[in-house]
Backbone as JSON, one array per atom type, in Angstrom:
{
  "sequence": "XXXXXXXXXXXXXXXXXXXXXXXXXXXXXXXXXXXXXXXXXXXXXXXXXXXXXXXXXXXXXXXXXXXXXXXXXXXXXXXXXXXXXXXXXXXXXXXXXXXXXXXXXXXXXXXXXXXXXXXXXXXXXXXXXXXXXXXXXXXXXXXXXXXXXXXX",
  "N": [[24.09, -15.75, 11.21], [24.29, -18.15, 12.84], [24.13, -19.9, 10.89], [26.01, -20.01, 9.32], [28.9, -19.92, 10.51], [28.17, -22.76, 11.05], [26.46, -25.91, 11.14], [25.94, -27.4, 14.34], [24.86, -30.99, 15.0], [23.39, -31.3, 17.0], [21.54, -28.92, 17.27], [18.52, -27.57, 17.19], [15.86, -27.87, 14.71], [13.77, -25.93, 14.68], [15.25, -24.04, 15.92], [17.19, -23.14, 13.95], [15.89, -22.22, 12.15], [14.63, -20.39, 13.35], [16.36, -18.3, 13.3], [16.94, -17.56, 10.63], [16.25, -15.42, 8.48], [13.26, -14.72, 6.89], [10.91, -14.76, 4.0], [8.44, -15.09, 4.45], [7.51, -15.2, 6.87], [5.2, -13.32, 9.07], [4.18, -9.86, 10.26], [3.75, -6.63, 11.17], [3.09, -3.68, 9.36], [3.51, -0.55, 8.05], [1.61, 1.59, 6.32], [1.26, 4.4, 4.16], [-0.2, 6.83, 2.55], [0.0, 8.94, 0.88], [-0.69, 11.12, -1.54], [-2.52, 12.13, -4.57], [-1.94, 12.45, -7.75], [-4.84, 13.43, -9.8], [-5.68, 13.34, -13.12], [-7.18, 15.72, -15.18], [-8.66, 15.61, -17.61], [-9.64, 13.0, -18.6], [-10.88, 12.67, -15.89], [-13.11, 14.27, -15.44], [-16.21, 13.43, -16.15], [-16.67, 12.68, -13.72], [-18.3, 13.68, -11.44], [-20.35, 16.09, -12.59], [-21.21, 18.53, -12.13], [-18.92, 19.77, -10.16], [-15.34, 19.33, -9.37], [-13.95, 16.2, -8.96], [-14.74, 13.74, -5.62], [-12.1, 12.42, -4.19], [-11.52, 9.35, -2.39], [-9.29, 6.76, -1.07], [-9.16, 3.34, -0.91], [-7.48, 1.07, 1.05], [-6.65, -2.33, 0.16], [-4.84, -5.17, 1.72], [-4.33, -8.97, 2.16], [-6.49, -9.9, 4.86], [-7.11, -7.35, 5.66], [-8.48, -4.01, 5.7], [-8.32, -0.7, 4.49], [-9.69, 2.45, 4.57], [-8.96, 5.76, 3.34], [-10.03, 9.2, 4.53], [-12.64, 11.05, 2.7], [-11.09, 13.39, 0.46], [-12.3, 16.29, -0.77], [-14.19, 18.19, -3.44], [-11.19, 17.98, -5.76], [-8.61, 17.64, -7.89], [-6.34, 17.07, -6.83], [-5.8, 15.51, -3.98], [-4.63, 15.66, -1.02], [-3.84, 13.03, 1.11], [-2.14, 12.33, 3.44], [-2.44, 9.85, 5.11], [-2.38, 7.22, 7.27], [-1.65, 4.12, 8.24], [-1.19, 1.32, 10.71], [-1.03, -2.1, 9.77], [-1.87, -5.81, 9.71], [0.96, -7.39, 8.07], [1.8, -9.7, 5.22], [3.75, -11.81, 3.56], [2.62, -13.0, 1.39], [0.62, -11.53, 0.24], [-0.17, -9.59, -1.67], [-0.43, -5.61, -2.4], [-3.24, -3.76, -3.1], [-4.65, -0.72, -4.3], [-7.42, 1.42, -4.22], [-8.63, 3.92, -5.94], [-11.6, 5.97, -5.42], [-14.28, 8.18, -6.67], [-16.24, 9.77, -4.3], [-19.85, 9.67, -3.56], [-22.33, 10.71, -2.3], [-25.04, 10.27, -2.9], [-26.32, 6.99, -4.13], [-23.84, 5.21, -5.51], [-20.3, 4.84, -5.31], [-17.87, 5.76, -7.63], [-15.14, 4.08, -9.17], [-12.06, 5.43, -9.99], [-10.06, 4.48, -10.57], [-7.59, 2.0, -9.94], [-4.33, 0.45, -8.35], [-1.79, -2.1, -8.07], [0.36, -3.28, -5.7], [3.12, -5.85, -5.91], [3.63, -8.78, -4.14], [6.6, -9.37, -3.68], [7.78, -6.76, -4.65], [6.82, -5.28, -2.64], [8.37, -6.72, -0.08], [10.61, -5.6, -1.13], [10.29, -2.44, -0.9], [9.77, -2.32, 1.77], [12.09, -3.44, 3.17], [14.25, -3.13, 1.65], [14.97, -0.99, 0.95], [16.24, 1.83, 2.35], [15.65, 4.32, 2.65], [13.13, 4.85, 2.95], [11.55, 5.26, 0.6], [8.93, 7.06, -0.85], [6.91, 5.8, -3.23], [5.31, 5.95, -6.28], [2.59, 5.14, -8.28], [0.88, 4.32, -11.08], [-2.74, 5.02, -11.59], [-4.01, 4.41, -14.04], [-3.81, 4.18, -17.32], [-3.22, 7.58, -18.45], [-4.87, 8.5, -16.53], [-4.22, 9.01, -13.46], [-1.8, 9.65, -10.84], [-0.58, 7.61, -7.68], [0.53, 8.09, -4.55], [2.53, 6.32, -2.51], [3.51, 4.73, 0.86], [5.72, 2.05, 2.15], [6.43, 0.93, 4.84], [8.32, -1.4, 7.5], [6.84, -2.42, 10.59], [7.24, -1.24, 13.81], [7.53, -3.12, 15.4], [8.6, -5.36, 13.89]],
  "CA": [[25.39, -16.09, 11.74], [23.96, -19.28, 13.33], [24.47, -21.35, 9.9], [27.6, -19.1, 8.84], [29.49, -20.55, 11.32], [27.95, -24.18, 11.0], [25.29, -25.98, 12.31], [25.91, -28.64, 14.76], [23.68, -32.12, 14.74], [22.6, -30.79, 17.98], [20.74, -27.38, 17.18], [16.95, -28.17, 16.48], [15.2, -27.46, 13.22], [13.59, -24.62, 15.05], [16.42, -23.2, 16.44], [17.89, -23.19, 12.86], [14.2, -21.8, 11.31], [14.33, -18.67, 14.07], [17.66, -17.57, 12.7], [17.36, -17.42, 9.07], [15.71, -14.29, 7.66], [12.71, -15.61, 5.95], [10.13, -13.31, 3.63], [6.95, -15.4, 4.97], [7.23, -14.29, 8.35], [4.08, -12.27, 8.6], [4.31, -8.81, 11.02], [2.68, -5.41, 11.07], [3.5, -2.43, 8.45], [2.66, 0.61, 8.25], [0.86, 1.71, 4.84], [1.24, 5.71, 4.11], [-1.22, 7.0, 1.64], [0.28, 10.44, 0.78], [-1.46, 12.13, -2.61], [-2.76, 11.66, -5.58], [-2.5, 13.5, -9.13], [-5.69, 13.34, -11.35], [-5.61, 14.43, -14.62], [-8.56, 16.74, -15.35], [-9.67, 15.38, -18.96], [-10.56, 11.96, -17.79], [-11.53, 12.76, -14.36], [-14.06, 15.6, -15.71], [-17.18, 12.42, -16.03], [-16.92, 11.71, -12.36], [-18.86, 15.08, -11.48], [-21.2, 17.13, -13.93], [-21.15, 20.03, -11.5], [-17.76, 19.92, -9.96], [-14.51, 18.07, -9.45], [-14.44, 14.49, -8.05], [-14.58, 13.88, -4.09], [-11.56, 10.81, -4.11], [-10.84, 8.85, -1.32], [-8.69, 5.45, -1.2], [-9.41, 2.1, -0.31], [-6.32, -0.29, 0.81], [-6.53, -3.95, 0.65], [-4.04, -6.15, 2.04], [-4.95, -9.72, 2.76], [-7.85, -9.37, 5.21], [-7.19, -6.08, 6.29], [-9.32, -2.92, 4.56], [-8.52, 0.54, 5.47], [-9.98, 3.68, 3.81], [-9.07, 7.3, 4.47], [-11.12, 10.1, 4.38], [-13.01, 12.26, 1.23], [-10.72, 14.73, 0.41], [-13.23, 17.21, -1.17], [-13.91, 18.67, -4.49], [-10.42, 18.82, -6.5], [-8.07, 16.79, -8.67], [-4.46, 16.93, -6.18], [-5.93, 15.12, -3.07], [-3.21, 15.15, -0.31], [-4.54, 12.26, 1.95], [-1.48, 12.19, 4.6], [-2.83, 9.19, 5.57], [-1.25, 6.5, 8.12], [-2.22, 2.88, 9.36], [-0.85, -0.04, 10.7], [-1.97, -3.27, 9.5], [-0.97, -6.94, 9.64], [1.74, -7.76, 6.98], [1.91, -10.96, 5.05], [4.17, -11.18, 2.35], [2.14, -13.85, 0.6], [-0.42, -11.02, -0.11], [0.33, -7.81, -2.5], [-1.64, -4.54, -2.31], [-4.58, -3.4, -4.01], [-5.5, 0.54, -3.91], [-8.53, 1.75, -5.37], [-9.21, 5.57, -6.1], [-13.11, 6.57, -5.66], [-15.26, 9.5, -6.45], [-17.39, 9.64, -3.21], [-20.67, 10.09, -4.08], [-23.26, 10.86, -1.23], [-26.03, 9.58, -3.64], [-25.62, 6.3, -5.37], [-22.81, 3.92, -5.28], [-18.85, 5.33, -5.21], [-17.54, 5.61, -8.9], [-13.83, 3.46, -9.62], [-11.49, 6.01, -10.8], [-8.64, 3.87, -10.7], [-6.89, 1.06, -8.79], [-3.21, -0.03, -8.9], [-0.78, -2.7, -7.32], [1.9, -3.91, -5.52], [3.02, -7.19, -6.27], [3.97, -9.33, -2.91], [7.98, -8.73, -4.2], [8.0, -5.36, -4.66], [6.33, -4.81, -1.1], [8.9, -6.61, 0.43], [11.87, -4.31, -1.28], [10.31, -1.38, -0.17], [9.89, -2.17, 3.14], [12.89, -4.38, 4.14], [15.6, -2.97, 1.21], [14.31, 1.04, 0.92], [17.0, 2.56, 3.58], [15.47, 5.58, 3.16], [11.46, 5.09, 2.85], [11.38, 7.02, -0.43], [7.78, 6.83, -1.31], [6.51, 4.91, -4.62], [4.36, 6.41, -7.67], [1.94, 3.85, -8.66], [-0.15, 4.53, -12.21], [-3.87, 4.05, -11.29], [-4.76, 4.3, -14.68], [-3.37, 4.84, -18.15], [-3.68, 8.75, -18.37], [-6.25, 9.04, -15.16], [-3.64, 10.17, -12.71], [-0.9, 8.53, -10.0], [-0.83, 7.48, -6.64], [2.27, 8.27, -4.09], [2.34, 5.54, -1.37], [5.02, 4.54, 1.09], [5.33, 1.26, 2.65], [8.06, 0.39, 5.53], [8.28, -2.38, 8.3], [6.35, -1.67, 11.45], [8.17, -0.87, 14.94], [7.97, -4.64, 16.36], [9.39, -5.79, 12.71]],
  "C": [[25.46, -17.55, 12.16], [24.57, -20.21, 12.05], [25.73, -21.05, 9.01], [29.04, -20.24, 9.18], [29.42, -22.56, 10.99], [26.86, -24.87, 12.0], [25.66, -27.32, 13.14], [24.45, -29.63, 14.7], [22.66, -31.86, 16.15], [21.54, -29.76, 18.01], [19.47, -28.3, 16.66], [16.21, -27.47, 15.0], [14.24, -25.93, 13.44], [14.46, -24.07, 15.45], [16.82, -22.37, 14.81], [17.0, -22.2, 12.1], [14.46, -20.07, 11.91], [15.37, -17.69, 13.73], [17.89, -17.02, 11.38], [15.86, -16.71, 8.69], [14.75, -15.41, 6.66], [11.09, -14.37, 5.31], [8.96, -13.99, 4.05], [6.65, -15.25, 5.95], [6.49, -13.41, 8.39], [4.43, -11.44, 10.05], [3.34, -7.58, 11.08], [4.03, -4.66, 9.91], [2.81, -1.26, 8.38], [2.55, 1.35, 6.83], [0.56, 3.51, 5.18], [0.65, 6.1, 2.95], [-0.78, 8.81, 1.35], [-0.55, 11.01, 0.19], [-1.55, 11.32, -3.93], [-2.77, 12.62, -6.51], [-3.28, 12.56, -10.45], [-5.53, 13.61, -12.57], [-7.45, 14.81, -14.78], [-9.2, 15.95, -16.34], [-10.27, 13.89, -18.63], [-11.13, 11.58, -16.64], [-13.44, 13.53, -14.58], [-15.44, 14.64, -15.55], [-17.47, 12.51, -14.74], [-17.9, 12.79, -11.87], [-19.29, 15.89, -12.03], [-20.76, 18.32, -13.01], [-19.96, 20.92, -10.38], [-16.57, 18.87, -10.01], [-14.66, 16.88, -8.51], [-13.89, 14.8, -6.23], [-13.34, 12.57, -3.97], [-11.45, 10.71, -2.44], [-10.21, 7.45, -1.58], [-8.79, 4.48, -0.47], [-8.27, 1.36, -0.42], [-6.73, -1.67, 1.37], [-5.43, -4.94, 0.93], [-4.39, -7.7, 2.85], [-6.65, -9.58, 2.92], [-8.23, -8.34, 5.47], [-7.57, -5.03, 4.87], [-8.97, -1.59, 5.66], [-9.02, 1.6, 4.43], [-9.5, 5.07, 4.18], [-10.02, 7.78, 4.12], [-11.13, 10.73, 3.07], [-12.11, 13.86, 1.31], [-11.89, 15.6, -1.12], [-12.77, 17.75, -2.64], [-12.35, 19.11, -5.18], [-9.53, 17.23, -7.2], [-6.55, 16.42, -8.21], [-4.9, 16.79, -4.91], [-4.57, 14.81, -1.94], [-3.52, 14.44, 0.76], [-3.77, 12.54, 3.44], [-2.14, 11.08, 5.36], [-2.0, 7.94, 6.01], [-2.12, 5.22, 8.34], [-1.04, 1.97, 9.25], [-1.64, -1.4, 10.09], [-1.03, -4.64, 9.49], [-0.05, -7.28, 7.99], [1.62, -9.05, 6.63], [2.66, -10.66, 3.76], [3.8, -12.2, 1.25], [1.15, -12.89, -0.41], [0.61, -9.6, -0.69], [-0.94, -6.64, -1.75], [-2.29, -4.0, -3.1], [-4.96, -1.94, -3.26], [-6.38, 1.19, -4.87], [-9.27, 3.26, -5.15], [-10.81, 5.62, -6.16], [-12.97, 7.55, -5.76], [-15.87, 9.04, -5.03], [-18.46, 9.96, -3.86], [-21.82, 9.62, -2.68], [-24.46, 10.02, -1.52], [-25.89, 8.62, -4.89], [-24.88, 5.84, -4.88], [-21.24, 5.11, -5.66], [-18.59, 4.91, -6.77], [-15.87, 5.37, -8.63], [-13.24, 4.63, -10.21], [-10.14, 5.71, -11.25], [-8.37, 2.87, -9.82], [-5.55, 0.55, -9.55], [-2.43, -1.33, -7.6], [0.4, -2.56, -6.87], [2.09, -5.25, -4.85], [4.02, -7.5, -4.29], [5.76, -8.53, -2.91], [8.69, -7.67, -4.21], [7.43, -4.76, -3.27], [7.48, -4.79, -0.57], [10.18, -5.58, 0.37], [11.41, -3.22, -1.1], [10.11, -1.26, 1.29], [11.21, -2.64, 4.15], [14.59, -3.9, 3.26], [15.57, -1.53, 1.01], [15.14, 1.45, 2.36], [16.24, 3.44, 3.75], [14.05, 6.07, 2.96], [10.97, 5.88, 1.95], [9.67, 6.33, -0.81], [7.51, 6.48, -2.86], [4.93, 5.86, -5.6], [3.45, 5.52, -8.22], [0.81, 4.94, -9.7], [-1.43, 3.76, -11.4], [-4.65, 4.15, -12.77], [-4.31, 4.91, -15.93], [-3.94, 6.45, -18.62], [-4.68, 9.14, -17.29], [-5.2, 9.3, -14.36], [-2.77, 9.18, -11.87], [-1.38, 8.7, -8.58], [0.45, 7.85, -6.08], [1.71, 7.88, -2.81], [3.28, 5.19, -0.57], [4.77, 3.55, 1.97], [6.34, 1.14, 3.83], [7.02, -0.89, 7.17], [7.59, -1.91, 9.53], [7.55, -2.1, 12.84], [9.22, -2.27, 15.23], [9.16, -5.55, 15.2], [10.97, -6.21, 12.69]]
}
């Protein structure tokens, strides 16, 4: 409204700065990790003797959060919640594991979201519909939901 109106020679360059909606303004968000669908025929590797253990790793920036191993099956429903610092310089990176108790965690996928597409689901999404993200041609999707956090 501030520059709507007009700006007098008086107002300061911060004054002017604190008024105008700007997407580099970094904040908190809150990163929802719902479920995931595998597909069986290229999952079947990750486990000789049953189905894969996934869990998900999110990267944003500096911030790393993981949830927990949801256990033997291929329709993991994480329900998983965090806050974390926002930047909208930085996209997101989520990366599907096998768990594996013995040995190193097997990649079963990872997908994005580009800086751009963050911000329109968090700042133009009225209604927080959660997002589908391919982690992997034919390996299975992700369903993530991003929105602005409280202080935002």
């Amino acid at each position: 409204k501030l520059l709507a109106c007009g700006v007098a020679s008086s107002v300061s360059a911060f004054a002017i700065w604190k008024f105008v909606p700007n997407m580099t303004l970094d904040s908190d968000c809150i990163v929802r990790i719902i479920e995931a669908d595998l597909k069986t025929r290229p999952n079947k590797h990750e486990d000789w003797l049953s189905r894969p253990d996934p869990m998900v790793t999110l990267k944003h920036g500096k911030a790393t959060r993981t949830t927990y191993v949801e256990n033997n099956t291929y329709l993991p429903k994480f329900w998983f919640s965090s806050k974390i610092p926002y930047s909208s310089r930085e996209g997101f990176i989520f990366t599907v594991y096998d768990y594996d108790t013995v040995g190193g965690n097997d990649v079963i996928g990872r997908c994005f979201i580009s800086p751009e597409r963050a911000y329109k689901l968090m700042y133009e999404n009225k209604n927080s519909e959660p997002v589908v993200l391919s982690v992997g041609d034919g390996i299975g999707t992700l369903k993530v939901q991003l929105e602005k956090g409280v202080d935002s």
